[in-house]
C-alpha positions as CSV (number, residue, x, y, z in Angstrom):
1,X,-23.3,12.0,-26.4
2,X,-26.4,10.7,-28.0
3,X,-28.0,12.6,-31.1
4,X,-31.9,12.2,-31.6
5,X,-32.9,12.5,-35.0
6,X,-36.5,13.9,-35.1
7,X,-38.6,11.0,-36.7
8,X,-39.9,13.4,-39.7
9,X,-36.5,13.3,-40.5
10,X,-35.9,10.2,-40.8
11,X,-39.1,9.5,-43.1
12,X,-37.7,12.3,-45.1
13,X,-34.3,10.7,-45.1
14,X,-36.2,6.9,-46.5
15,X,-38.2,9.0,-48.7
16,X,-35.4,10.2,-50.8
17,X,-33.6,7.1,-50.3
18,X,-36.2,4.7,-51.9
19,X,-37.3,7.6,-54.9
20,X,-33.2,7.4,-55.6
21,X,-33.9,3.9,-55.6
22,X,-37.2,3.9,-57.9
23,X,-35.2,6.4,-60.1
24,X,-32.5,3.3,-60.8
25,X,-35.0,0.4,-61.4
26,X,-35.3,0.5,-65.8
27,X,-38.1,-1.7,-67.4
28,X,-36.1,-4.8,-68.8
29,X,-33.9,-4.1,-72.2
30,X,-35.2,-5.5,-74.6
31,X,-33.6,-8.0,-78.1
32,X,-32.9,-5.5,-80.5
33,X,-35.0,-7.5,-83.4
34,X,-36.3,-4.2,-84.9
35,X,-33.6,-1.9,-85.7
36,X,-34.5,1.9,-86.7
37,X,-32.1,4.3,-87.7
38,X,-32.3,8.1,-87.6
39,X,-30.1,10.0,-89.4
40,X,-28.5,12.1,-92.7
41,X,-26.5,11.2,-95.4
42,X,-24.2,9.4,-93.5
43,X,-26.3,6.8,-92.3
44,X,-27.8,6.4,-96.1
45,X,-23.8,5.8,-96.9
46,X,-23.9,8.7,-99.7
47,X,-20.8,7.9,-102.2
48,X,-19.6,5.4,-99.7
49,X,-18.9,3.1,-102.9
50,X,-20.7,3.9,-105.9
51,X,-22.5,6.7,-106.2
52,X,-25.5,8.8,-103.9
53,X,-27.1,6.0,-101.4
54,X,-25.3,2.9,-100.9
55,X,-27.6,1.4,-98.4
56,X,-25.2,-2.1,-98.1
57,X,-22.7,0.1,-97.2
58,X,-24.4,1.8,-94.3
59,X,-22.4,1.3,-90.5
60,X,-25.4,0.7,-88.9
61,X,-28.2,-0.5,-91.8
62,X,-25.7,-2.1,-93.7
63,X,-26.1,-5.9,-95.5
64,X,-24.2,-8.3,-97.0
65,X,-26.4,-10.8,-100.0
66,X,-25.2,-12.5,-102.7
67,X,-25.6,-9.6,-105.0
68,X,-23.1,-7.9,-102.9
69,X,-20.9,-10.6,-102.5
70,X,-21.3,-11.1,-106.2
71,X,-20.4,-7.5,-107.5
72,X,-17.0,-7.3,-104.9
73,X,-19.6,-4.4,-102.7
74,X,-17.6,-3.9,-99.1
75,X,-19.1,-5.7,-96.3
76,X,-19.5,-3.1,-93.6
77,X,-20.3,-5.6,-90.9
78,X,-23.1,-3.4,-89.8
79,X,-24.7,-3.1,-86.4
80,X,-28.1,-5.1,-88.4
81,X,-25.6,-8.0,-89.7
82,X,-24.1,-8.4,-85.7
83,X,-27.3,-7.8,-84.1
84,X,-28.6,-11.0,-86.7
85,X,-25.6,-12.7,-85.6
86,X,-25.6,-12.4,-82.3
87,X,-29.0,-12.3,-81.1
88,X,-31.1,-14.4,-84.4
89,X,-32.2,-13.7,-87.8
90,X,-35.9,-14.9,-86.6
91,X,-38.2,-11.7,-86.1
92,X,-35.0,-9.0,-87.4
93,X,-36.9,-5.7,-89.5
94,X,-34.2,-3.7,-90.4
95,X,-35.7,0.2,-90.4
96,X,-33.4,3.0,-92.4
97,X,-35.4,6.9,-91.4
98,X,-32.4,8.6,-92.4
99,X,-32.4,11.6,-95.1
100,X,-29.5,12.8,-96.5
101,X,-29.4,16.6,-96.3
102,X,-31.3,16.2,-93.0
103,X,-30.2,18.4,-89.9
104,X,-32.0,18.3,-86.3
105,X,-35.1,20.3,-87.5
106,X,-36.3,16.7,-89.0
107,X,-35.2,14.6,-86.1
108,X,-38.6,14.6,-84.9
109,X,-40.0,13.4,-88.1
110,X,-38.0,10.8,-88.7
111,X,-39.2,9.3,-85.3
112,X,-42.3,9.1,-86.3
113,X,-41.0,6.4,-88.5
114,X,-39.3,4.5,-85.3
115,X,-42.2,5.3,-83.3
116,X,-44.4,3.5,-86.2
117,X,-42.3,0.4,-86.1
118,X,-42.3,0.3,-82.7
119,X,-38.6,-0.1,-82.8
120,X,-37.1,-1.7,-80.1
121,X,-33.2,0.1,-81.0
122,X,-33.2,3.6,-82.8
123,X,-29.8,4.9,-83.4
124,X,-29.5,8.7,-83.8
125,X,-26.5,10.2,-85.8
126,X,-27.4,13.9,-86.1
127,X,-26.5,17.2,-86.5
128,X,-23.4,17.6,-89.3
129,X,-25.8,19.6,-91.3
130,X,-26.2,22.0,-88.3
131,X,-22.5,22.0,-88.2
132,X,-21.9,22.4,-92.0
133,X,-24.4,25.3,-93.2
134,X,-23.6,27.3,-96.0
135,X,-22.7,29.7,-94.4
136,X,-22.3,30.8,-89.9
137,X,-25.4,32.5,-89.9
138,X,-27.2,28.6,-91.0
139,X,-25.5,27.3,-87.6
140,X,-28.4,27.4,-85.3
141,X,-28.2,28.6,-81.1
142,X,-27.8,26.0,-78.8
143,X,-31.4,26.8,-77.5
144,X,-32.6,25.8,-80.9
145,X,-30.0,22.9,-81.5
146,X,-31.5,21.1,-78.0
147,X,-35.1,22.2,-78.3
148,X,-35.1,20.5,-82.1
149,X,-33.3,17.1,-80.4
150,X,-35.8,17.2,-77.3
151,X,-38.8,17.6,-79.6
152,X,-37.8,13.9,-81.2
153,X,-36.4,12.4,-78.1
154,X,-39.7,13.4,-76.4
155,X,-41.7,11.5,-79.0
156,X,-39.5,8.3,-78.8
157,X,-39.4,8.4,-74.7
158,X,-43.5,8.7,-75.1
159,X,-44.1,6.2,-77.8
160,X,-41.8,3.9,-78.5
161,X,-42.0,-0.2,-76.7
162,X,-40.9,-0.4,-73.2
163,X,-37.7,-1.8,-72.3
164,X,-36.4,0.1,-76.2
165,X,-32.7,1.5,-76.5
166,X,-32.0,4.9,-78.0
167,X,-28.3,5.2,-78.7
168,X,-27.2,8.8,-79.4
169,X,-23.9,8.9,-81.2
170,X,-21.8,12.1,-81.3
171,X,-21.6,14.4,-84.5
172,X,-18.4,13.5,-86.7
173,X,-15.3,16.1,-86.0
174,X,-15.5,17.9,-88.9
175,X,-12.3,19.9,-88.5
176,X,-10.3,16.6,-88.6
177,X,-12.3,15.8,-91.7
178,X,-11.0,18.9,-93.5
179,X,-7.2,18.2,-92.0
180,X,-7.2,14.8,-93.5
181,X,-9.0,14.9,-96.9
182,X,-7.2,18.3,-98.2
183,X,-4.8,16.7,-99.4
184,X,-6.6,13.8,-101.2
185,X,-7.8,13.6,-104.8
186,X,-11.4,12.8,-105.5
187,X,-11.5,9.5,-108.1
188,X,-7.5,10.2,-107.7
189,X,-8.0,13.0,-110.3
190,X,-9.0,16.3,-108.6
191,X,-7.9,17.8,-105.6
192,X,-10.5,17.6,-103.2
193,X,-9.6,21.2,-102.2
194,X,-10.5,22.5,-105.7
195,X,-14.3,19.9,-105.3
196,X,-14.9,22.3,-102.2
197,X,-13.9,25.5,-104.0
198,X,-17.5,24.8,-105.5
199,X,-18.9,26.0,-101.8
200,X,-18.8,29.2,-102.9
201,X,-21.2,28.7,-105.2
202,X,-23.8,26.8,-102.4
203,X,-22.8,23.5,-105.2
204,X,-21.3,21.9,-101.6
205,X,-21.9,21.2,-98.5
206,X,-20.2,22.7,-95.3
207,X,-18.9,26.0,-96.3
208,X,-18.7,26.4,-92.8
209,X,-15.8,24.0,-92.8
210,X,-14.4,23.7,-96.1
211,X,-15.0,27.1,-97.9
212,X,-11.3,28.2,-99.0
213,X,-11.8,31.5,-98.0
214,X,-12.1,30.7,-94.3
215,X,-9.1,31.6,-91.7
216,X,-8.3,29.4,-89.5
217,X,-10.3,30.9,-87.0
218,X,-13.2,30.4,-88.8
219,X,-12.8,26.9,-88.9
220,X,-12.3,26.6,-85.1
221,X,-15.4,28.6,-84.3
222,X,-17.2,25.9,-86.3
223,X,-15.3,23.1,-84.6
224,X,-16.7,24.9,-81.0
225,X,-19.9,24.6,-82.5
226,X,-19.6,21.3,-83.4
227,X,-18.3,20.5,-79.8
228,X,-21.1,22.0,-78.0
229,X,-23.8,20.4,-79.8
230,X,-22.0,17.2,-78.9
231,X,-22.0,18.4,-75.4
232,X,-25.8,19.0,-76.0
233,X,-26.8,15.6,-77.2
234,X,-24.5,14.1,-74.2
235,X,-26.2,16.1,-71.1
236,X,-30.0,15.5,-72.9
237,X,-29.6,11.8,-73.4
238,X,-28.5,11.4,-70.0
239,X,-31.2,13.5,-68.5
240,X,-33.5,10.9,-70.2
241,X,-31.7,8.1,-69.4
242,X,-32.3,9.1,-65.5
243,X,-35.8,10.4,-66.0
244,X,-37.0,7.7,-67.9
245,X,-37.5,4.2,-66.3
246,X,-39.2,2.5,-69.6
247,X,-36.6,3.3,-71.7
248,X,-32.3,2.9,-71.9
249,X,-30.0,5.7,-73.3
250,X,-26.7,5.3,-74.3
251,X,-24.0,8.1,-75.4
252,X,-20.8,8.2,-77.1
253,X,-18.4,10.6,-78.3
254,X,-16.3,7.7,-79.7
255,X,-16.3,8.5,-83.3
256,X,-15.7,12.2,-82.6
257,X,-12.5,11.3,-80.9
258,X,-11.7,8.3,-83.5
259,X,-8.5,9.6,-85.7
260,X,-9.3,9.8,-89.1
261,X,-7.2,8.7,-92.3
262,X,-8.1,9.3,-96.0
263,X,-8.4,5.8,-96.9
264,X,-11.8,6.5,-94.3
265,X,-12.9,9.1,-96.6
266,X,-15.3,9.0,-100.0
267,X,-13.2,8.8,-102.8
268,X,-16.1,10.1,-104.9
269,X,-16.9,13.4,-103.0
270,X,-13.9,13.8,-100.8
271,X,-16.6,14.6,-97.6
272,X,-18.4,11.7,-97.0
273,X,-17.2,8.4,-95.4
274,X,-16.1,5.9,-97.6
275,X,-17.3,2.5,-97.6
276,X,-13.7,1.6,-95.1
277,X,-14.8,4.8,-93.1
278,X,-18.3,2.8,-93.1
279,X,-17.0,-0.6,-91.5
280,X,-14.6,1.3,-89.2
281,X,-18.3,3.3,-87.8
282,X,-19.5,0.2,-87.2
283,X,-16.6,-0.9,-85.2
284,X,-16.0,2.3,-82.9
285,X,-20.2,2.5,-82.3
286,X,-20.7,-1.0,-81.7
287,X,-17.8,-1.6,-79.0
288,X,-19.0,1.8,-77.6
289,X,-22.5,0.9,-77.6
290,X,-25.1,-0.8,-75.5
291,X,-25.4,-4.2,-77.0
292,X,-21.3,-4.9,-77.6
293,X,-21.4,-7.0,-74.2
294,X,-24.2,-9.1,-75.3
295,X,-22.1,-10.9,-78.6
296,X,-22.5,-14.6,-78.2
């Protein structure tokens, strides 16, 4: 028995076929010479070594000079030291936007900055401030979460060079964070549970987390929050990674399934990652990432 297929649908059929097709085509990837990273106090490396900002330390801006090598500072092996490395040091800018203390609310005005070097990799390792208010009431809704990431992902899909790579990294599991570092000493004098005690006065971060007066169950209603907005940043990045054809975006979750150990955490502040924690971020986000097949 022969079936005739009417030839409208056919030319409907091709039509969805070659706009699947148009929909896979990307504009070329381009050299990641100009590196620009978004970001909070992480990404600045707070009390990764030494006290506040230890930009040499940072797992993705990170260096390693002679005055580093001089004063024994860790060498983080960075993703700017491997992209050097692997691709040239001829044309490398090396862009740091993060803030520490900055949540999703600034994501959008700290690509301006990428936007303005016309970087051609921005990595984006937000959202632990949204996750670590003060208190539950400073955790925002999902609706305001993703609204705050698509504002700055919508500037960086509109502005930034064709053929650029945005690489969207999951938010740290915070809950593991607290597992492993409450029983560690800050400078190997203090319990760090007795430095978070101080949340109840607003002196430190994440009371959400590490407040000694939250039950368990408080601390896994922050973890599901925490979960989610990593389930945010996953489902947006992707929806611009298949709506936009000038531009590649990568994902990962690796880092919020990594397992944690103390030696990983700030010795100084008991929250942060340490300058080991630092070099092992580097490692988890650059085999995860979209340039780890590229090494020469």
């Amino acid at each position: 028995m022969t079936i005739l297929v009417p030839a409208f649908v056919i030319l409907c059929m091709l039509f969805v076929a070659a706009f699947a097709t148009a929909q896979t085509i990307k504009t070329p990837q381009l050299v990641p010479k100009r590196l620009s990273s978004t970001g909070d106090s992480i990404t600045e490396a707070i009390d990764a070594e030494l006290p506040l900002a230890n930009h040499w330390a940072s797992w993705v801006n990170g260096y390693h000079g002679f005055w580093e090598w001089l004063f024994g500072l860790t060498d983080v092996n960075s993703h700017n030291q491997r992209i050097s490395r692997n691709f040239g040091a001829w044309g490398r800018k090396n862009y740091m936007e993060a803030k520490s203390g900055a949540d999703m609310p600034d994501f959008y005005e700290q690509t301006l900055g990428s936007v303005n070097h016309q970087a051609q990799y921005v990595t984006v390792f937000m959202g632990h401030n949204d996750v670590c208010g003060n208190d539950f009431a400073d955790i925002p809704t999902d609706a305001e979460f993703e609204a705050n990431f698509r504002a700055g992902m919508e500037n960086l899909s509109k502005w930034l060079p064709a053929g650029a790579t945005i690489y969207v990294i999951g938010i740290v599991d915070i809950y593991q964070l607290w597992e492993i570092a409450r029983d560690k000493k800050a400078l190997g004098i203090v319990d760090c549970e007795v430095l978070w005690a101080t949340t109840l006065l607003d002196l430190f971060p994440c009371g959400t987390m590490l407040n000694p007066l939250n039950s368990e169950s408080d601390r896994l209603y922050t973890q599901s929050r925490n979960i989610t907005f990593n389930k945010i940043l996953s489902e947006v990045t992707e929806e611009y990674n298949l709506s936009d054809s000038n531009h590649h975006y990568f994902y990962t979750d690796a880092v919020f399934y990594s397992v944690l150990s103390e030696s990983q955490v700030s010795d100084i502040d008991c929250f942060h990652p340490s300058a080991i924690g630092q070099r092992d971020l580097s490692r988890i986000t650059w085999d995860a990432g979209p340039f780890n097949d590229r090494q020469k």
